[in-house]
N, C-alpha and C positions, 0 to 999 in steps of 0.2 A: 301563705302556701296553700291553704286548703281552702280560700277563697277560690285561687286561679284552679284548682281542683273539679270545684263545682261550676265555675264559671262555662256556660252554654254554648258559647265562642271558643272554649278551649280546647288543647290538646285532647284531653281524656274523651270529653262531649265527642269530638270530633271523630275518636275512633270508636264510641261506641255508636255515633250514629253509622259510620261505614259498617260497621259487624251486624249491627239492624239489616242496613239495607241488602248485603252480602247472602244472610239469612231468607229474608224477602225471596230473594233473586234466587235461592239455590232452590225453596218453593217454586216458585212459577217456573224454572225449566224443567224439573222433576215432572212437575203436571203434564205441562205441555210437549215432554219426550213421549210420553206412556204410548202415542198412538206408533211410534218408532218413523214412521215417516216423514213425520213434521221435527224430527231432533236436528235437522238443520237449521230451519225455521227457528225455534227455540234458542239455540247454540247461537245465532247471527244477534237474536234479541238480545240475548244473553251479554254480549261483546259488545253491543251497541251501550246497553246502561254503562258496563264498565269502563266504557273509554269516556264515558260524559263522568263517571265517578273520580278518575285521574286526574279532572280538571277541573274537581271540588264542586263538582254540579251533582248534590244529592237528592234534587227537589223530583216529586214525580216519578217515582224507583217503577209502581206498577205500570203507569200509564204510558211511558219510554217502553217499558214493555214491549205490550201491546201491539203498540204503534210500529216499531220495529219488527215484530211478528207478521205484523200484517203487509206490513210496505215491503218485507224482501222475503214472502212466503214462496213466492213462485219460482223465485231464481234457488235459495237456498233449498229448497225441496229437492229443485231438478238435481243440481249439482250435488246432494247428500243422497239421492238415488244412486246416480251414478257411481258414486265413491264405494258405496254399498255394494252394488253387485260388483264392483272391482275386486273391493275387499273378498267377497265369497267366492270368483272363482279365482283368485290367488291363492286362496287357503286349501280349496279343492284341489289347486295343482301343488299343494304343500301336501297335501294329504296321500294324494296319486305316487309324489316322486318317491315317499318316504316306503308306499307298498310294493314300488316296481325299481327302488334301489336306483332310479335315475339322477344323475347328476345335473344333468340339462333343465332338468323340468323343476329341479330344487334348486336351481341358481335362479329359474324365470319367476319362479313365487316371491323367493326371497325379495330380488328389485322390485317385482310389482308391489309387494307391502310395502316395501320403503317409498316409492313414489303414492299410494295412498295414503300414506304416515305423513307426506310432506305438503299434500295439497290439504290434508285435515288441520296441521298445526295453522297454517296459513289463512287459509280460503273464509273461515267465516270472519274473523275479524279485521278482512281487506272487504267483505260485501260490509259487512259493520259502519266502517270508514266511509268506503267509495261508492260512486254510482259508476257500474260500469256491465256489461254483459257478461253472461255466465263463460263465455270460452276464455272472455280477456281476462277475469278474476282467476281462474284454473291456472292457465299461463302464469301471470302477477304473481302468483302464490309458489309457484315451478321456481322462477327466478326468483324470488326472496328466499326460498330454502337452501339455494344452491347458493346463492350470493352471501349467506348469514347462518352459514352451518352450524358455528361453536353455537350460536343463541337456538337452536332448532333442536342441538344435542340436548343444549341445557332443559331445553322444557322437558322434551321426550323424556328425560329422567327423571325431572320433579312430578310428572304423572304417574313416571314405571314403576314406582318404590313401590307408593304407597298402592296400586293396583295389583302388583304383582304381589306382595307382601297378600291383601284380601282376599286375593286368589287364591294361591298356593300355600298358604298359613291361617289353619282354622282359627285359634286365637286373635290373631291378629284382625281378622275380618271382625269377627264379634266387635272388638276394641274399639275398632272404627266405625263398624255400622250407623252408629249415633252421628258420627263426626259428619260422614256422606250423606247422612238425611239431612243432619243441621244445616252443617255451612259447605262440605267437604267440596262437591264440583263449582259452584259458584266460588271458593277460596282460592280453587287451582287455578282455573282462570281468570282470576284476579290476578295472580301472579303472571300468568299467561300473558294477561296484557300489559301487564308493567314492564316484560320484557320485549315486548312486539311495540309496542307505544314510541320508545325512541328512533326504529329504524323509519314508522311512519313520520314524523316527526322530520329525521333529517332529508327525507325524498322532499316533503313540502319544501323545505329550506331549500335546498337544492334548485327547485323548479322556480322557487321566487329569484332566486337571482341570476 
């Protein structure tokens, strides 16, 4: 028993070296968010390791990186610009309807965050995946939310908890603060992609036959 315990090849080994690398990885997006305009960049790298980690490829955590940072810097910038100022004047028209009591203008906010909610769940870990240009991955990302809603709810909630919890709950943020620096956004998309990995998965399948 406590041979197979310590054994390097094992279970336990196994999940502590993922919790290392997880660790790793929630450093280097941390860092490499700071400038806020490179957290696409980032976020794409981010998804890139994790999807090689899914398929027990743990060698090279920083240098996958890197690489990934640097090979999809220009598309995932442009398209995490974009999503950006999307997000800011939706909000500003959340903010407008809520002072002038409009209904029109608080239904247009509401859809436009839900469609920047759907191309974010989506968008980096299809440039992650695929080679393809910034309009077609936006598109790609449009159609997978729409086509795979229950799994798009599911994330959006394994996110909302524990953000809205740190947000709105002084306690609770404390609690966690640790957890967000440790492993906390490299953990969540982990799980991120453990549920995005099978729809990729069954498209391959798909197209091969």
């Amino acid at each position: 028993m406590f041979k197979g315990f310590f054994d390097p090849e094992g279970p336990f080994a196994n999940t502590m070296n993922r919790i290392g690398s997880l660790i790793v990885l929630n450093a280097l997006w941390i860092v490499c968010s700071l400038p806020v305009f490179t957290l696409g960049a980032s976020t794409t790298a981010l998804y890139t390791v994790l999807l090689h980690l899914l398929t027990g490829d743990d060698s090279h955590t920083v240098r996958q990186f890197f690489k990934a940072f640097k090979e999809n810097f220009k598309r995932a910038t442009g398209i995490w610009l974009i999503l950006l100022l999307g997000a800011a004047v939706f909000f500003f028209d959340l903010y407008f309807a809520g002072r002038t009591d409009s209904f029109w203008w608080r239904l247009l906010a509401v859809f436009g965050l839900q469609v920047v909610g759907m191309e974010l769940t989506f968008v980096f870990p299809l440039l992650a995946r695929y080679e393809n240009n910034w309009r077609a991955h936006m598109c790609n990302a449009a159609t997978l939310a729409v086509t795979h809603l229950p799994r798009m709810l599911l994330i959006w909630v394994i996110w909302a908890v524990p953000i809205a919890g740190s947000i709105w709950m002084e306690e609770v943020f404390y609690a966690l603060l640790g957890i967000w620096i440790l492993i906390g956004f490299a953990g969540l998309s982990y799980v991120t992609a453990q549920i995005i990995k099978p729809i990729y998965d069954k498209l391959e399948q798909d197209q091969k036959k």
